[in-house]
C-alpha positions in Angstrom: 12.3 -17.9 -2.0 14.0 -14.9 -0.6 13.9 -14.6 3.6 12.1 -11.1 2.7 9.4 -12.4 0.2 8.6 -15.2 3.1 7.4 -12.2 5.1 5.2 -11.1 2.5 2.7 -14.2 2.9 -0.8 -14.1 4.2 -4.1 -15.1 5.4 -7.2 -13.5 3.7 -9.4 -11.7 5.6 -12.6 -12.8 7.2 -15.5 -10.6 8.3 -16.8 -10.5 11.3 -20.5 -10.9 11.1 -24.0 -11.4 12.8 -23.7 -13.4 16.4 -19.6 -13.5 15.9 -19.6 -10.0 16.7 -21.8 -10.0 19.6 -19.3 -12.7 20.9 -15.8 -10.8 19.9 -17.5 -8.0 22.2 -17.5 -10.4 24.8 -14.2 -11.8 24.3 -12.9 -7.9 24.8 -15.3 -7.5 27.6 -13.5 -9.9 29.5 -10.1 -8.3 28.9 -11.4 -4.8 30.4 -13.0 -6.6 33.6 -9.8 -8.4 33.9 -7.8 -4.9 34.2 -10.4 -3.5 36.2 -9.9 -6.7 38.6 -6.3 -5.2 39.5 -5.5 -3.2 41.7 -6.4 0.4 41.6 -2.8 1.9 41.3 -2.1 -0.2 38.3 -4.9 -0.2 36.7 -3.8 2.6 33.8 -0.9 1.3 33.4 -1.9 -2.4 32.5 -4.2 -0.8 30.2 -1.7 1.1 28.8 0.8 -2.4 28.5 -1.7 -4.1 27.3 -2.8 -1.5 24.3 1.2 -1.3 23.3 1.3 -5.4 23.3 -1.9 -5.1 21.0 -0.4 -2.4 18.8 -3.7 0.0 19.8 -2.8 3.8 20.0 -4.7 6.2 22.1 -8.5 6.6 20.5 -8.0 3.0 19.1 -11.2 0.9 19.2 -10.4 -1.5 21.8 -10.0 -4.5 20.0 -7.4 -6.4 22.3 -7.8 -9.5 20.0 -6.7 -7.8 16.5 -3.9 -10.4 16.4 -6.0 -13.9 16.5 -7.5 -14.6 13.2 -11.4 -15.0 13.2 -11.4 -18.6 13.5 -9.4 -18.7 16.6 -12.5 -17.9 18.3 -15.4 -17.9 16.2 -16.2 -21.6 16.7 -18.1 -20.9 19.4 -20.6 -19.0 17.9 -21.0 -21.4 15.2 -21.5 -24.0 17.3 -23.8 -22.1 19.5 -26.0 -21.1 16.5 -25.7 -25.1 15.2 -26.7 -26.4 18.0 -30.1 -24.3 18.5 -28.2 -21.4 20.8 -27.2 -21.0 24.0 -28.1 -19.1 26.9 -26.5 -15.5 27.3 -24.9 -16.9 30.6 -23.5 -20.0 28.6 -22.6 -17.7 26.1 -20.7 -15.6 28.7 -18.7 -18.0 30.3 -17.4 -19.4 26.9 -16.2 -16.3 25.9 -14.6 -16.0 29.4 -12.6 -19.0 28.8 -11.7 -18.8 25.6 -10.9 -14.9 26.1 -8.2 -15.8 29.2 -7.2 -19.0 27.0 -5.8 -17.1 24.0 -4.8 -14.2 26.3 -2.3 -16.5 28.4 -1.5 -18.7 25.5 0.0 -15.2 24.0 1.7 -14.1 27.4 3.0 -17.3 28.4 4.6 -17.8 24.9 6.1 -14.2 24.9 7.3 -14.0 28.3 9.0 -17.2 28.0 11.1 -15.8 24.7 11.4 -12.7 26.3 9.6 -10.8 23.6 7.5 -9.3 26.8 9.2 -8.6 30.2 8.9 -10.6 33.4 7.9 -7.7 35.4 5.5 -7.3 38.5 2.8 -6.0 35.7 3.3 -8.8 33.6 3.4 -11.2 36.4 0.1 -9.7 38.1 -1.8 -9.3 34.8 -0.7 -13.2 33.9 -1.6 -14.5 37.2 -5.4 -12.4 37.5 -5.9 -14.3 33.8 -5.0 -17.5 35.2 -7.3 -17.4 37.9 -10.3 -15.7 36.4 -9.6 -18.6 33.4 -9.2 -21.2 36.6 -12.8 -19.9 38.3 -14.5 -20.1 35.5 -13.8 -23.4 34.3 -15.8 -24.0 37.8 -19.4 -23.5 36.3 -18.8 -26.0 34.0 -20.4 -29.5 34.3 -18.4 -32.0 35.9 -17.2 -33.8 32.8 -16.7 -30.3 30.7 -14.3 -29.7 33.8 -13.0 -32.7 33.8 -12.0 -32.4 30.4 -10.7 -29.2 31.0 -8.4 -30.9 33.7 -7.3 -33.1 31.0 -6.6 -30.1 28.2 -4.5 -28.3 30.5 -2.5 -31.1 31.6 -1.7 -31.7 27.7 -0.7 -28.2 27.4 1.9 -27.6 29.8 3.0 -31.6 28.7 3.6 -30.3 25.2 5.0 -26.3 26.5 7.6 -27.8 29.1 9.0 -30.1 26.6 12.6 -30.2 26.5 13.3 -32.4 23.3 13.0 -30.5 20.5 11.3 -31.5 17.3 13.0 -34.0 14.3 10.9 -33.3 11.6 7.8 -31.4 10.8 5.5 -33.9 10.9 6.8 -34.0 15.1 6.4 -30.4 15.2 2.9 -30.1 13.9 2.1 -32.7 16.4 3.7 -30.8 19.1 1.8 -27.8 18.8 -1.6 -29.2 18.6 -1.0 -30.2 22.1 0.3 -26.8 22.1 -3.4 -25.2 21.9 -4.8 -28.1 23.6 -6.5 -24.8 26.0 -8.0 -22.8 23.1 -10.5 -26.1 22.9 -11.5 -26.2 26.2 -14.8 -23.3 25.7 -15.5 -24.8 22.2 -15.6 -28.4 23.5 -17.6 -27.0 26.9 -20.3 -24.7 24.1 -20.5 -28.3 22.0 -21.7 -29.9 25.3 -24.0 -27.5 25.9 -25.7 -28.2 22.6 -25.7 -31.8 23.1 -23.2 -32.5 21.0 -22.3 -36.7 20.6 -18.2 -37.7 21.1 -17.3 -37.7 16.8 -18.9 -33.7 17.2 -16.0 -33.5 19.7 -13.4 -34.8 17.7 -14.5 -33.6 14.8 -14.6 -30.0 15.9 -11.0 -30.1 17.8 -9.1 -31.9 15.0 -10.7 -29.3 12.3 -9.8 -26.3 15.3 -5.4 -28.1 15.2 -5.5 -27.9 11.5 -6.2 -24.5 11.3 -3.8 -23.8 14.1 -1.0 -25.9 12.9 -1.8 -23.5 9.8 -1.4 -20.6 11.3 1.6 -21.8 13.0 3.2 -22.5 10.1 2.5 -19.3 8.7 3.7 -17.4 11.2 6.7 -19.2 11.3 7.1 -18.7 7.4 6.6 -14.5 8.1 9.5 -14.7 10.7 11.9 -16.7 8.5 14.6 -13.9 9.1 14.0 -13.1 12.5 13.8 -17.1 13.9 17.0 -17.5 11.4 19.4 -14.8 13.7 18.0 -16.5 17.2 18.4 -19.8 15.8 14.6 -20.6 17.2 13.9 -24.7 16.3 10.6 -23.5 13.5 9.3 -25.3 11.0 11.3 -24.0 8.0 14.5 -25.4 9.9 12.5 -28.7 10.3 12.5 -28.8 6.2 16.1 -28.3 6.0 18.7 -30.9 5.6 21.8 -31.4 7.6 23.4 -28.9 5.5 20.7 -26.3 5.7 20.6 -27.1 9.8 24.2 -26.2 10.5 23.9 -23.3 8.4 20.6 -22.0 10.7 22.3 -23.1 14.2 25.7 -21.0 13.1 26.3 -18.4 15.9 24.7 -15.0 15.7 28.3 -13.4 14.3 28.4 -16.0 11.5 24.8 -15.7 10.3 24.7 -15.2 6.7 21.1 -14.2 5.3 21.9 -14.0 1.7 23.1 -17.9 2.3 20.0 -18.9 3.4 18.1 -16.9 0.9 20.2 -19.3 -1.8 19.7 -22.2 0.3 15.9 -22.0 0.7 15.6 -21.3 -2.9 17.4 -24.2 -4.3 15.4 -26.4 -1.6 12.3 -24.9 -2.6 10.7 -24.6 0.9 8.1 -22.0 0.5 6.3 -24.1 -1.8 6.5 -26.8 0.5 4.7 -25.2 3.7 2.8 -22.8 1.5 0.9 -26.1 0.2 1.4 -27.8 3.2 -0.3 -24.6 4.9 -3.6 -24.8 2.5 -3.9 -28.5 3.1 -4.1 -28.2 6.8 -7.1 -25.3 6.0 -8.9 -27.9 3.8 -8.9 -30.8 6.0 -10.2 -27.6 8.7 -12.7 -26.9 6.0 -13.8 -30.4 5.2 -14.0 -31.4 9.2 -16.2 -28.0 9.8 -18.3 -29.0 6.6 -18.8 -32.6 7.9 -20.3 -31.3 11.5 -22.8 -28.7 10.0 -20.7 -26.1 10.2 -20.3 -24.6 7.1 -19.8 -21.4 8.2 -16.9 -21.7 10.0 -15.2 -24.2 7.1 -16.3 -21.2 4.6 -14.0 -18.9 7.3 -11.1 -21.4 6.7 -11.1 -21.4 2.9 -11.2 -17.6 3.2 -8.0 -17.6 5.0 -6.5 -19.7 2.2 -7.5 -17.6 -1.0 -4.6 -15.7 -0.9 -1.8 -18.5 -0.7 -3.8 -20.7 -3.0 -3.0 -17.4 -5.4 0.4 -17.2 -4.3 1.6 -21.1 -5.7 -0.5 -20.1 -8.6 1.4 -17.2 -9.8 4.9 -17.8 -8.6 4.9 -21.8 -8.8 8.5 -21.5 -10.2 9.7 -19.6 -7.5 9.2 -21.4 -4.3 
């Protein structure tokens, strides 16, 4: 595998269809009325921020979640529609939630790197999404809160970690708990429905394979870029001790044409390519198990194009 050909994988596309789309309106609804709850004088310019962090221009649709593949989200429909529906002020709330859940997962993860600066529009747009993701959590029932409790206290657990990963199988692990608060509206819409303890499970455990997928992915696309920062990813966690020193070298004494060799001789592509399509099958076949065969039919979509990729280029991995 070259570093430049790892940037080249993908996820298929999945449309966005029927009650999804009414829901991804109210996912962006909540954006705006988050902006709109700022204050007046910077009000413009966190729309403005926000657009550039989304990659909109002006005249773009404003689709702040373009970035967050379809499942990321649309769980919540499909359990709403499995379940007999919801009401539209369930339906609201969820998408609250879930909206200022992937919103601050995003910001927390780039202002930590330092991808996005800590300035007082940063800080002020992070804290209003905090709070309005804090209030809302407060129309919940008392055990969908308290759950909630328990989902945040698993995600700054796993964010504030100071050990770093051995292997991958660690690292998966770790970023499960990760996104434990993109499971908090899903879980709350499954209550809602009347959903038993294995729907629960079921339905977060198929939610962490698809994001330990896309995890994996991403870290695959930014093979190059994590390789100069020396950022702990899961392609270093495939590497031996040789491979390892050669990824933690300082920034002067990076060599990318050595890892190029390196990764191609150890054949890691391959390795988190398939390792990538198995976590979307066991998505797919936990979905499929619940009655939600919609959603495991969005996972397999996802997968089409690397179960392509191993086929024509199984030699080169």
């Amino acid at each position: 595998m070259s570093v430049a050909r790892a940037a080249g994988y993908r996820f298929g596309p999945v449309a966005i269809t029927g009650a999804r789309g009414e829901f991804y309106r109210l996912l962006n609804d909540s954006v705006l009325r988050l902006i709109r709850g700022l204050p007046r004088t910077v009000q413009s310019e966190a729309m403005l921020l926000y657009m550039a962090y989304n990659g909109l221009a002006l005249g773009d649709r404003l689709d702040f979640f373009r970035n967050f593949y379809v499942p990321s989200w649309s769980m919540i429909p499909w359990v709403a529609e499995a379940g007999g529906g919801l009401s539209p002020e369930t339906m609201s709330l969820c998408a609250e939630i879930h909206a200022m859940a992937m919103l601050l997962h995003s910001l927390d993860d780039h202002l930590n790197d330092g991808e996005l600066p800590a300035s007082h529009l940063t800080v002020l747009i992070r804290s209003e999404a905090w709070r309005r993701f804090a209030e809302s959590q407060e129309a919940l029932t008392t055990a969908a809160k308290e759950m909630a409790h328990s989902l945040i206290d698993e995600y700054y657990g796993a964010v504030t970690l100071r050990r770093g990963p051995v292997d991958l199988e660690e690292y998966c692990r770790l970023f499960r708990s990760q996104m434990a608060t993109g499971s908090i509206a899903p879980l709350a819409a499954a209550a809602g429905t009347g959903r038993d303890q294995k729907f629960f499970r079921d339905l977060r455990r198929a939610q962490e394979h698809f994001g330990v997928a896309w995890r994996l992915l991403d870290d695959l696309q930014d093979t190059e870029e994590d390789f100069m920062k020396g950022e702990i990813t899961a392609v270093y966690c495939l590497l031996d001790d040789a491979g390892r020193v050669l990824w933690l070298k300082p920034s002067g004494e990076k060599d990318v044409a050595a890892l190029t060799s390196f990764l191609h001789e150890e054949k890691l592509a391959g390795t988190l390519v398939r390792t990538i399509i198995g976590e979307l099958e066991r998505a797919a076949a936990l979905a499929e198990g619940i009655g939600l065969s919609g959603l495991a039919d969005e996972y397999r979509a996802l997968a089409v194009p690397l179960v392509g990729s191993i086929q024509d280029h199984g030699r080169d991995s």
